[in-house]
N, C-alpha and C positions, 0 to 999 in steps of 0.2 A: 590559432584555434578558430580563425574566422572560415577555413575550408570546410565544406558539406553542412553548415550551418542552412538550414532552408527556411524557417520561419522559426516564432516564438509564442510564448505562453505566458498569457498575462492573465496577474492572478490578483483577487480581490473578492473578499467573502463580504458582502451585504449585509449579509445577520448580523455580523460583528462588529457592524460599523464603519466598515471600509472606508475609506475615502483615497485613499491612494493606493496604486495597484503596484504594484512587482515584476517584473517581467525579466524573463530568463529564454535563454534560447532552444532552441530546440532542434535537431540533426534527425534525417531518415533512418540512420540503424539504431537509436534509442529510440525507447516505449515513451510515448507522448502523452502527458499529463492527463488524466480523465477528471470526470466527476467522484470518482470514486477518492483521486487525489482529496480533491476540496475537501471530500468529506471527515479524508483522518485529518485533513488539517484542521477543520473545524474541532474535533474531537482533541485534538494535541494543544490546540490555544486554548480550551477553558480547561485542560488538566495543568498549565502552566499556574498555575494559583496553587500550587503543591511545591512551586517554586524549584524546579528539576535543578540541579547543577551539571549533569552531565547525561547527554542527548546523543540517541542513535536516531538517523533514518536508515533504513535499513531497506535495500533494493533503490537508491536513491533517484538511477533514473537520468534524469537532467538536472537532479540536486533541488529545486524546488521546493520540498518541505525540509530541508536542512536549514536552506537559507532564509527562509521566513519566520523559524523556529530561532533562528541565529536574530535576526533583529527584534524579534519579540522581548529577549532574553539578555539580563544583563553582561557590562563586555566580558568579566569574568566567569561565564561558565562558557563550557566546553560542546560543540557540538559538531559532532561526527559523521561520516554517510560510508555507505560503502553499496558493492555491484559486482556483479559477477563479471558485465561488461565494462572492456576498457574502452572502450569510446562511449559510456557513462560516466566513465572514473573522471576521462577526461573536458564532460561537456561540464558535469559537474564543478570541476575545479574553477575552469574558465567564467562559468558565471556566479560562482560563489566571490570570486575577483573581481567581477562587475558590477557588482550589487554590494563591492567593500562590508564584507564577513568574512570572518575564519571558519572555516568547516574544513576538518580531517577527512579529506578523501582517501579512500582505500577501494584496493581491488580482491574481491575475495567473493564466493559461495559464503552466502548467508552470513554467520556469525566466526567462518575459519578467520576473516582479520583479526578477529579481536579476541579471542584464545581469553585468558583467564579477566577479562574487562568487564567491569559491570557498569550499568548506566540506570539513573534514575528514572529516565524515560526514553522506551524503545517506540519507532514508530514505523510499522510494518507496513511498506507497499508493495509485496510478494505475493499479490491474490493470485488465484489462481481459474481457471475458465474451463468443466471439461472440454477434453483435450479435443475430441471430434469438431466441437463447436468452434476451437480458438483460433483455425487460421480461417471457416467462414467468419466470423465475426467481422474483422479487417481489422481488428486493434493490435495486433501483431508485425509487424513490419517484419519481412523477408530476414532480414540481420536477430531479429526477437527471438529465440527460442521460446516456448512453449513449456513441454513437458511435463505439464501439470498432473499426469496420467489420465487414466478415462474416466474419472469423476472430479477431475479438477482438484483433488485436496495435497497431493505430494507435497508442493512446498510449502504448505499452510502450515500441515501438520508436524514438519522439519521447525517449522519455526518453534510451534507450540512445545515443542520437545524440547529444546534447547533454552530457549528464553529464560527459565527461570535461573538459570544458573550463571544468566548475564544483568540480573537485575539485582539494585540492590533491597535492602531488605523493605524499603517499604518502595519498590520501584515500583513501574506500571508498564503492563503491554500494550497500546493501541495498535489493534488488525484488522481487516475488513473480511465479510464472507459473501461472496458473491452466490445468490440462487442459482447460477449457472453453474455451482457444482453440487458434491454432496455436504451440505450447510450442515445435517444435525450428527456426522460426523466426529467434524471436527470442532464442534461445539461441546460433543460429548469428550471428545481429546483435551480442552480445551479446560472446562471444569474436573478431569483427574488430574489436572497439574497447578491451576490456580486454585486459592480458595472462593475469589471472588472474579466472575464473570458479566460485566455490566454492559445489558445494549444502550449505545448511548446516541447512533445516529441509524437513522433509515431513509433509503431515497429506492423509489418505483420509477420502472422506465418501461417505456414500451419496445418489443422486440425490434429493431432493427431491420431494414427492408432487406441487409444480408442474410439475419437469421430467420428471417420470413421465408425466403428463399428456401431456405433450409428447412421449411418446420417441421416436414415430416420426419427428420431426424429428432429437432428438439422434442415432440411430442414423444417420439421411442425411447430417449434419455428421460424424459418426465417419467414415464410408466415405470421404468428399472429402476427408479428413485435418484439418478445420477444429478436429474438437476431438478427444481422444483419454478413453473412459472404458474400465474395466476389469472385470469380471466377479471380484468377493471374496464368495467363496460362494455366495449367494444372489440377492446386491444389485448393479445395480449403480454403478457407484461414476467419482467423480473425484477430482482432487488437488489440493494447495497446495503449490508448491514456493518456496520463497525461497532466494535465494543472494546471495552477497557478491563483488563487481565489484571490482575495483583492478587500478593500474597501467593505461601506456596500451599498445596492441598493437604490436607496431614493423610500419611497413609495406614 
């Protein structure tokens, strides 16, 4: 598993006290760890005080939040990842073995691995970018698909559909909504399916000398309501919101 390995991703959250970092590798046709990662992690370590026994990462990636979620976690509970890509499934595996943790790798769209499986704590890295913006952006690699549609929410709002019916009864969903799509959406998707909807992180960033490039598109997707950015000083700017889902909505 050391072929088309090209660098790696080292991880260590400061807020929380870090002191020692994590580091997992990283391959050109998997989606490379952002900040946005950090942030469900951040949000998935202070929901561990709810004491999860059984953990999805879910769009796993490079496996990353599996295996931090795996050492966090006593040796008896169970935690899972899964990817639509098999050379995730497989970078995945590879440093889940590195980092000596168990995580169940699977290959599957969304929630198809795991069919009637509930988990106390799902951690969703399946944001989405609209679709116009995602391969200026460059966080895409060539090998990434995309397909987020043209306001970025497709697979947000797959998750948000299905989720409740893989969690257990008092589980949780941690998601993130990026302003580069349509955020009040699937926020409103979001609250007809849970009862409770909590923002629990936010991170601002300034647009990208790629999306600069591009603004005159991002300002035409701002107008159509497709994505929303905001004017911080100077720059300007979009979001990372994540939030924590539980409970089902009563209808």
């Amino acid at each position: 598993m050391t072929a088309g390995l090209s660098r790696e991703f080292a991880y260590r959250d400061k807020k929380l006290g870090d002191t020692e970092t994590i580091r997992v590798a990283a391959a050109p046709d998997v989606f490379y760890p952002t900040s946005t990662t950090v942030l469900l992690l951040r949000a998935a370590r202070r929901a561990l005080g709810h004491r999860p026994r059984t953990v999805l990462d879910l769009g796993c990636g490079c496996g990353v939040v599996g295996i931090v979620l795996a050492k966090c976690l006593p040796p008896d509970a169970a935690v899972s990842a899964s990817d639509l890509s098999a050379g995730a499934v497989r970078l995945a595996r590879h440093n889940a073995a590195q980092n000596a943790v168990q995580v169940d790798c699977r290959r599957g769209s969304l929630f198809e691995p795991w069919k009637d499986q509930r988990f106390d704590l799902i951690v969703d890295d399946v944001a989405g970018v609209a679709e116009p913006l995602a391969r200026a952006s460059g966080w895409y690699p060539p090998a990434v698909p995309s397909d987020a549609g043209p306001d970025g929410t497709r697979w947000v709002l797959d998750v948000l559909a299905q989720a409740p019916d893989h969690l257990t009864p008092s589980g949780m969903l941690i998601f993130p909504l990026l302003t580069l799509s349509r955020e009040a959406a699937a926020l409103e998707a979001a609250r007809a399916r849970f009862a409770s909807v909590e923002l629990v992180e936010e991170q601002w960033y300034p647009l990208t000398d790629e999306l600069l490039a591009h603004l005159p598109l991002v300002e035409k997707l701002a107008e159509a309501g497709a994505v929303h950015i905001a004017k911080r000083g100077s720059r300007w700017c979009w979001a990372t919101r994540v939030y924590v889902a539980s409970g089902r909505a009563r209808t």
